[in-house]
C-alpha positions as CSV (number, residue, x, y, z in Angstrom):
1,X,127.5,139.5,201.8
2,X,129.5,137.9,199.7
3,X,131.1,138.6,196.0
4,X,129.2,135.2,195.2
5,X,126.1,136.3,197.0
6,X,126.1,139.9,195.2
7,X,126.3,137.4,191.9
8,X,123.6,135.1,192.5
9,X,121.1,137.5,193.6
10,X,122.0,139.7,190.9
11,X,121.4,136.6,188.8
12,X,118.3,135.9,189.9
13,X,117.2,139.3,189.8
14,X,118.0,139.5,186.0
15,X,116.1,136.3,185.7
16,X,112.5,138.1,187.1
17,X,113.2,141.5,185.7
18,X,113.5,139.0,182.1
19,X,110.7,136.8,182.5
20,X,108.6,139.0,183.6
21,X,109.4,141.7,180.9
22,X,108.7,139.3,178.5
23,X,105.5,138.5,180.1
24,X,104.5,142.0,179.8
25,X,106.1,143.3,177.2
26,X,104.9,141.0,174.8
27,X,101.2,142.1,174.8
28,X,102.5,145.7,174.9
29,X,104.5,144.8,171.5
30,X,102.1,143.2,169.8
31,X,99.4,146.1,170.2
32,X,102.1,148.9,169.7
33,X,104.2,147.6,166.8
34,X,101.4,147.0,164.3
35,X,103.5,146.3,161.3
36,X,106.0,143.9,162.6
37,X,103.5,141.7,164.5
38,X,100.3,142.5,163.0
39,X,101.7,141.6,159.6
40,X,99.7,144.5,157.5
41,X,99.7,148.1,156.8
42,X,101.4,150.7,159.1
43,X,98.9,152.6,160.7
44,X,98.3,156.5,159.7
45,X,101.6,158.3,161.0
46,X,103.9,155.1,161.6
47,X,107.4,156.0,160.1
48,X,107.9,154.1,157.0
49,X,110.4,151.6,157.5
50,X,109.9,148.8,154.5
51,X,107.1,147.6,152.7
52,X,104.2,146.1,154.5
53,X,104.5,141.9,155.4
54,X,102.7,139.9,153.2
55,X,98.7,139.7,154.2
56,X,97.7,137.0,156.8
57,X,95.3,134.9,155.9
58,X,94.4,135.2,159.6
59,X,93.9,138.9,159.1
60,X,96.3,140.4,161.5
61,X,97.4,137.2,163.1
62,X,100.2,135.6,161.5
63,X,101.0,131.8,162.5
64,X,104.2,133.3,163.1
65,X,103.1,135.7,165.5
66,X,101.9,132.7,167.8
67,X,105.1,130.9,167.5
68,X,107.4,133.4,168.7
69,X,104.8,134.3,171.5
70,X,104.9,130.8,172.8
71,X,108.7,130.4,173.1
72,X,109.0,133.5,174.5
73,X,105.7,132.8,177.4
74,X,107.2,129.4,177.9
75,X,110.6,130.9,178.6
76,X,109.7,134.0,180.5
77,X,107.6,131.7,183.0
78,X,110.8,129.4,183.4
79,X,112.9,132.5,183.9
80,X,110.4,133.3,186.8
81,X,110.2,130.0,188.2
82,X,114.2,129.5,188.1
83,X,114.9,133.0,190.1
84,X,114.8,130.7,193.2
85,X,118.1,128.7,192.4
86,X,119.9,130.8,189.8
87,X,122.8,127.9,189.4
88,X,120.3,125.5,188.8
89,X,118.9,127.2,186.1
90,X,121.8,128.3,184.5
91,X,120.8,126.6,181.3
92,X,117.9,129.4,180.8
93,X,120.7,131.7,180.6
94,X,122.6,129.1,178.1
95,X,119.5,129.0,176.2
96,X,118.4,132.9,176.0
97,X,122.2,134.0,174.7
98,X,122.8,131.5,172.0
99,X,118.5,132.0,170.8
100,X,118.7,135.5,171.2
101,X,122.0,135.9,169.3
102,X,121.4,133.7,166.8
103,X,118.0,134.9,165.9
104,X,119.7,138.4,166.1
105,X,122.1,137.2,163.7
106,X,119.8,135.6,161.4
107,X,117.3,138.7,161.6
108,X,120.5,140.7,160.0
109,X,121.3,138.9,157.1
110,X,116.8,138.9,156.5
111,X,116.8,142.5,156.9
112,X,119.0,142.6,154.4
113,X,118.0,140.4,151.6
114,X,113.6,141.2,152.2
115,X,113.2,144.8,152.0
116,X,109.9,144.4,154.3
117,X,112.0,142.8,157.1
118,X,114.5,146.4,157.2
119,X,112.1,148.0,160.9
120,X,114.1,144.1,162.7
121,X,117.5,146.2,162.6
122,X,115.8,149.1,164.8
123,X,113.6,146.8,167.3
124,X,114.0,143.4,167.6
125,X,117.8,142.8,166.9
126,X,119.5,145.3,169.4
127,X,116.8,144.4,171.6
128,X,117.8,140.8,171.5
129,X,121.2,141.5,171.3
130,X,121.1,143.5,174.3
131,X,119.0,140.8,175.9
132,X,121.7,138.1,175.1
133,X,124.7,140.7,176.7
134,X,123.1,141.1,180.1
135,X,122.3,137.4,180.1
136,X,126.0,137.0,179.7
137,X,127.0,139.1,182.1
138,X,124.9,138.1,184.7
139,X,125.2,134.2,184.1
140,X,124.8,132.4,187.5
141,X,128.0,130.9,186.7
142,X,130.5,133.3,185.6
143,X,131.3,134.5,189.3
144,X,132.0,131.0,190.2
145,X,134.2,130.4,187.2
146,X,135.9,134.2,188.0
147,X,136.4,133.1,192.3
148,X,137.7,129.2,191.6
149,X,140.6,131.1,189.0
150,X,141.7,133.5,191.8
């Protein structure tokens, strides 16, 4: 097997392990991080890591909630379905480092200025950022771009 080979099935392999982390990881999140996603009190024994959100009219589900859920469905399922041609879908890759990193980025500066957003620099921002690396690393393209300079 190939160098390029090893790169494109690792790519692809990245891209199920993503998607389909996402896909079940989300549920898991949303059930196990009560005050980030459920937007109200930390349950009994939670470490204390900021004030609570601001109540949801929706009593435990936040608009936002559903926003991030369906970006991150819709991608994960396009993740999944673009593990057969890796090159082909190198835009998902485009697309989850800048989002990721960004939003990462973003979350910083918010964890600093809203004292209830201060649990983001323990969960969601190295998990994004980490998210964002291994999507760079692994980009269906970056072999190519690494074999056509030798």
């Amino acid at each position: 097997m190939t160098e390029m080979n090893r790169q494109l099935r690792g790519s692809a392999l990245v891209m199920r392990l993503t998607g389909w982390g996402i896909v079940l990881g989300m549920p898991i999140a949303v059930l196990g991080y009560a005050p980030g996603f459920m937007w109200g009190e930390a349950p009994p024994g939670f470490p204390l890591c900021g004030p609570p959100h601001p109540a949801s009219p929706l009593d435990g589900a936040h608009p936002y909630l559903f926003m991030i859920l369906s970006l991150y469905i819709g991608w994960a399922i396009l993740l999944i379905r673009g593990a057969k041609d890796p090159v082909a879908a190198a835009s998902l890759f485009d697309w989850g480092i800048f989002a990721n990193g960004l939003h990462a980025v973003l979350m910083v500066f918010q964890a600093f200025i809203y004292p209830n957003e201060h649990a983001h620099l323990w969960a969601d921002i190295p998990l994004q950022l980490a998210v964002s690396a291994v999507l760079w690393y692994w980009h269906p393209t970056r072999g190519r771009r690494e074999a056509v300079s030798l």
